[in-house]
Phi, psi and omega in degrees: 000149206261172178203177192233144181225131167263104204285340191224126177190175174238029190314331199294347194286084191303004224234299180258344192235125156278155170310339200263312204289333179288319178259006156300300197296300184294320146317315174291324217257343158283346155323293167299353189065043176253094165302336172201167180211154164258108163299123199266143172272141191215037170173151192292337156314304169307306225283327158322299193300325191275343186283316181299308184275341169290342168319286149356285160255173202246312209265025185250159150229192204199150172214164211257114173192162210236121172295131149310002173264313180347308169296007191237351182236010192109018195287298191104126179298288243278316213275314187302318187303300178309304195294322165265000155261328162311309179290346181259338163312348183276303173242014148265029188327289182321309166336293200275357174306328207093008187282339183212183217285123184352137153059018183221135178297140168308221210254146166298147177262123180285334203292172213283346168252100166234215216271165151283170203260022187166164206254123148147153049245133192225123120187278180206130170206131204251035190277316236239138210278164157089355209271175213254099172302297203301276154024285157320319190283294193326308156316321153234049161275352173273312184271002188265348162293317189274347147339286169287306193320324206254335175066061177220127180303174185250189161258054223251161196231153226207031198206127198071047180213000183299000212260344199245314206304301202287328174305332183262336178269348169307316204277011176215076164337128162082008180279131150230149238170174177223104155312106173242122179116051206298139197224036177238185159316183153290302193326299182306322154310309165315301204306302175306310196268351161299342163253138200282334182265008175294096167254174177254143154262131168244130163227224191303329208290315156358307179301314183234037188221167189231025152317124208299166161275087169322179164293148151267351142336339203234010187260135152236131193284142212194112197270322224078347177343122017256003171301190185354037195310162205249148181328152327260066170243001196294149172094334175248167208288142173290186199172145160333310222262358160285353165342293193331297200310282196333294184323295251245340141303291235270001175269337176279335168305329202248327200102351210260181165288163165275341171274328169267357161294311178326302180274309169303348174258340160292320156325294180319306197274349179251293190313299209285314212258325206107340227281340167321347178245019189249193215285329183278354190291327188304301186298331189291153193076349179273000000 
């Protein structure tokens, strides 16, 4: 029997989810047959917090990342610069111990502060007037540095920017990710699927949008919880366990069964993430 993975959410975010509403949610959504989910980090004080609640559960991971508007709101390069050196002496410790190959993270580490499963969610956005360009780039030209180093996929947030987006990432050979939450053309999608190492997140917005369709090879299924909840849930806050709706648009869409929507995007999201080597992969059979 098959399972569902929500490669991207914020259950961890005490701003939007009470402690009790995070593990309401994560109950109905293993109900459902969403077996792990990822909290995405999105400044180093979240990126804690989500590292604290995947600590907790075996079927949550965490990723370590600073949003590009942060360079727009006071963080500050220097502050930001701090900040992402601090967390990764923290939680890429074994690297610098020597336990694995210069500058590159080991084996995921299972313990409950163990690594994050990507870098991320990072990069550039121009939606909003004023926003600080150069800034952004600098910023995720830093993570996408501790990224490679570290042999860890990114998490990239994407919007009015590719034109800047695909030139900063050429300069860093061997980077791979998933854009998420993608919101462009076809040009750009193409554009996207030309790196072998790319996937696209399809979420909620899908449901109700005439948003170009990846392969589905190249697709990770995604709520964004508490954002974009998806047909026919919409007007209420999202949750994991809506993962499900998302499958079950993209099989009518596709054409395909619903157990192969299942599987191929959970393989994508165990591939991209790792997670078959991470702590609940530990667990199985026992």
């Amino acid at each position: 029997m098959g399972y569902l993975i929500d490669s991207h959410c914020h259950l961890h975010d005490r701003q939007f989810f009470t402690e009790k509403q995070a593990e309401e949610m994560l109950a109905r959504a293993r109900e459902k047959g969403v077996q792990k989910i990822v909290c995405i980090g999105t400044g180093p004080d979240d990126s804690m917090a989500a590292r604290d609640f995947a600590s907790s559960h075996d079927d949550v991971y965490w990723t370590y990342g600073v949003h590009p508007e942060e360079s727009d709101h006071g963080l500050g390069l220097e502050s930001w610069r701090r900040g992402v050196r601090s967390a990764a002496a923290r939680v890429l410790a074994p690297a610098a111990r020597g336990d694995g190959p210069a500058g590159r993270a080991p084996e995921r580490d299972s313990s409950p502060n163990g690594q994050p499963v990507a870098i991320g969610e990072v990069g550039l956005d121009y939606h909003n007037d004023g926003y600080d360009r150069g800034g952004q780039i600098r910023l995720f030209e830093e993570m996408l540095q501790l990224a490679q180093d570290n042999d860890l996929p990114v998490v990239f947030h994407v919007r009015n920017a590719f034109d800047d987006f695909f030139p900063v990432v050429a300069n860093f050979p061997g980077i791979r990710g998933v854009v998420h939450s993608f919101t462009d053309s076809k040009k750009n999608l193409r554009k996207i699927l030309e790196a072998t190492d790319f996937y696209v997140g399809v979420n909620g917005l899908a449901t109700y949008s005439t948003l170009p369709t990846p392969p589905l090879e190249r697709i990770l299924l995604e709520t964004d919880a508490p954002f974009l909840t998806p047909e026919p849930f919409r007007g209420i806050i999202n949750e994991p366990g809506y993962i499900k709706e998302i499958a079950q648009w993209l099989s009518q869409k596709l054409g395909l069964e619903f157990e192969i929507i299942e599987k191929e995007t959970t393989k994508n999201a165990e591939r991209l993430y790792r997670l078959q080597d991470t702590k609940l992969a530990d667990n199985v059979g026992k």
